[in-house]
N, C-alpha and C positions, 0 to 999 in steps of 0.2 A: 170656487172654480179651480179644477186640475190646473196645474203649473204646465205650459204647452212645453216650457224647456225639459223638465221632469220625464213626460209623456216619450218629447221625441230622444233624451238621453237613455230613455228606458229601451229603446227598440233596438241600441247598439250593444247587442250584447257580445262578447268576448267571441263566439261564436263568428259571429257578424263580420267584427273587426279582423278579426283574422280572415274571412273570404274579401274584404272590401283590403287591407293591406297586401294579399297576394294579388288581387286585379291590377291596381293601382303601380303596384312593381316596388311598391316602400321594405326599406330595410328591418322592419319591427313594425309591432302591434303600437308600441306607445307610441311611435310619429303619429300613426294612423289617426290614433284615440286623442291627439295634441290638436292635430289638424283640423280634425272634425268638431270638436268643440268650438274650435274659431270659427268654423264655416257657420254653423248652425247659429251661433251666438250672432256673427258679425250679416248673414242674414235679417235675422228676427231684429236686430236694429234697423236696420236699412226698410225691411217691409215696415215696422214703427213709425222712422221720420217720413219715408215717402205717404203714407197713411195719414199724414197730419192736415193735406188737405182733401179739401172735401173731393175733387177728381181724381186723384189718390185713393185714398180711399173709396171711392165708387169703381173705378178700375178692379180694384181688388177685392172688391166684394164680389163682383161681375166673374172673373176668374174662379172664385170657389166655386159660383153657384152652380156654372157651366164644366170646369173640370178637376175641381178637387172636395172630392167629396167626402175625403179619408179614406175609402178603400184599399188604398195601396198597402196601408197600415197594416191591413189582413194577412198580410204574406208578405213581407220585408224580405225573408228569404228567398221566394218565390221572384221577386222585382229586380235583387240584387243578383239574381242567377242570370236574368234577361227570361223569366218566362211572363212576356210584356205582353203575349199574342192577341189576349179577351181583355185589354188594359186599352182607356184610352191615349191614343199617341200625345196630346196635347198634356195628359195626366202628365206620362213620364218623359215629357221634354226638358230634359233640365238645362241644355243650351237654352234656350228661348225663357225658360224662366226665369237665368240670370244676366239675361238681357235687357227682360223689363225689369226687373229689381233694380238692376247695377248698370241698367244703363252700358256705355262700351268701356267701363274701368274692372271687368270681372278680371281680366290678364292682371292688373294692379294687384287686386286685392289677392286672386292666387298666391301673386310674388312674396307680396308681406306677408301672408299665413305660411308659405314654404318656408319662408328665411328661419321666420319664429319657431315652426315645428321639427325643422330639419331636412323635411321632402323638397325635390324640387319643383319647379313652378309647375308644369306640366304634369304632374304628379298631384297636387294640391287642385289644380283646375279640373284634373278627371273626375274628384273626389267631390268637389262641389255643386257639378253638373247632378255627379248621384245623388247626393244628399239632396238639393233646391226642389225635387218632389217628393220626398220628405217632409221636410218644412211644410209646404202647402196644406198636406196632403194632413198633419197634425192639427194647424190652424183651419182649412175644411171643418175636419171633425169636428173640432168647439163650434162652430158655427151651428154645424147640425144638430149637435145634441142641446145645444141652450139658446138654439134661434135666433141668432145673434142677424142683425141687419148692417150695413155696412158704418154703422155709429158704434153699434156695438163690438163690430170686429177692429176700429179704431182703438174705442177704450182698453181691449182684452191685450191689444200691442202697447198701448203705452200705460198697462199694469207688467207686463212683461219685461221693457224695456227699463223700467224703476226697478223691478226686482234684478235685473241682472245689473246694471250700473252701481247698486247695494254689495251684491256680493263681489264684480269685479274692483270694486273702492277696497274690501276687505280683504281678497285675495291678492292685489295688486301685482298681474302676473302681465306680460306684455302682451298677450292676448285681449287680456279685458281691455289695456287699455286700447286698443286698436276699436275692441266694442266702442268703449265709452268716448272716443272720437267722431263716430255718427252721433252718439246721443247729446254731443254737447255742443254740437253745431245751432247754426242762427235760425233754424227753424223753419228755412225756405220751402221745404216741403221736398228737394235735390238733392243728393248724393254727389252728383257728377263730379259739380266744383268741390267738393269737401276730401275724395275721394283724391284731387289732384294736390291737392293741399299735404294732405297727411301723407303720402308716397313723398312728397318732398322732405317731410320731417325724419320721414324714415329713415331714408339715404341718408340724409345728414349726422343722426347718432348715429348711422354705425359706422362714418368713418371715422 
């Protein structure tokens, strides 16, 4: 089975990033291209651990089945220009989808992927809103093409979340670890508290 991180790194193409870094207001392509790796990565953990339980994961199975069905994929250009018109609005609500994901620590998590990449926080939250249908919109598509049921869209996240906890163990760059702090949490099946936890840590190295 296609690597979904693969899939949806495959869609930001240089082209991309530079329309998604002039929106955004960021000084360079590479914040843009730093930032958006965390976003997508630290994502697809979050939908992983929230997925570990079974209402969790029925949640989000319920969510593809009804608005993300991959189509956005068709025209990433077309989505990131705002031609959303024939698009469902719940498709491309990326506020709302990082509400359910992240719960009300999204402001958080902006801050730590801005500090890391360079953008600032408001800048890193714009980015995330775009990308979070995205995300979806990537894992939809596994769904569809290999009929995946809400066990299966569980399992295909926590083969994901092992291969990216693999390569952030090997690349050991502060982003991964930011990933691999959802992934090595006590398995509650919550973000919330983990989330408030790790902002703590944060702050603390860097003064």
């Amino acid at each position: 089975m296609a690597d979904i991180m693969d899939l949806l790194k495959g869609q930001l193409s240089e082209g991309l990033l530079d329309q998604l870094t002039q929106q955004i207001g960021a000084k360079d392509r590479q914040q843009t291209a730093t930032a958006a790796e965390g976003i997508v990565e630290t994502l697809m953990a979050a939908l992983a651990k929230n997925s570990r339980t079974p209402e969790g994961a029925s949640a989000l199975n319920n969510a593809l089945e009804k608005d993300h069905d991959g189509s956005i994929l068709e025209d990433v250009a077309g989505y990131l220009g705002g031609n959303r018109q024939a698009q469902n609005t719940r498709m491309t609500n990326g506020a709302g989808i990082l509400k359910h994901v992240l719960g009300g620590n999204a402001g958080n998590i902006a801050d730590m992927i801005g500090n890391l990449s360079g953008l600032q926080g408001k800048q890193t939250g714009s980015l995330m809103a775009t990308l979070a249908p995205l995300v979806l919109g990537a894992l939809g598509k596994q769904k569809r093409q290999n009929n995946l049921d809400q066990g299966g869209i569980a399992d295909i996240l926590g083969q994901v979340a092992g291969m990216q906890k693999q390569r952030n163990q090997k690349q050991q760059s502060p982003l991964g670890g930011l990933v691999n702090s959802f992934l090595d949490k006590d398995g509650d099946g919550s973000i919330i508290d983990d989330v408030a936890g790790m902002l703590g840590n944060f702050m603390r190295r860097k003064k």
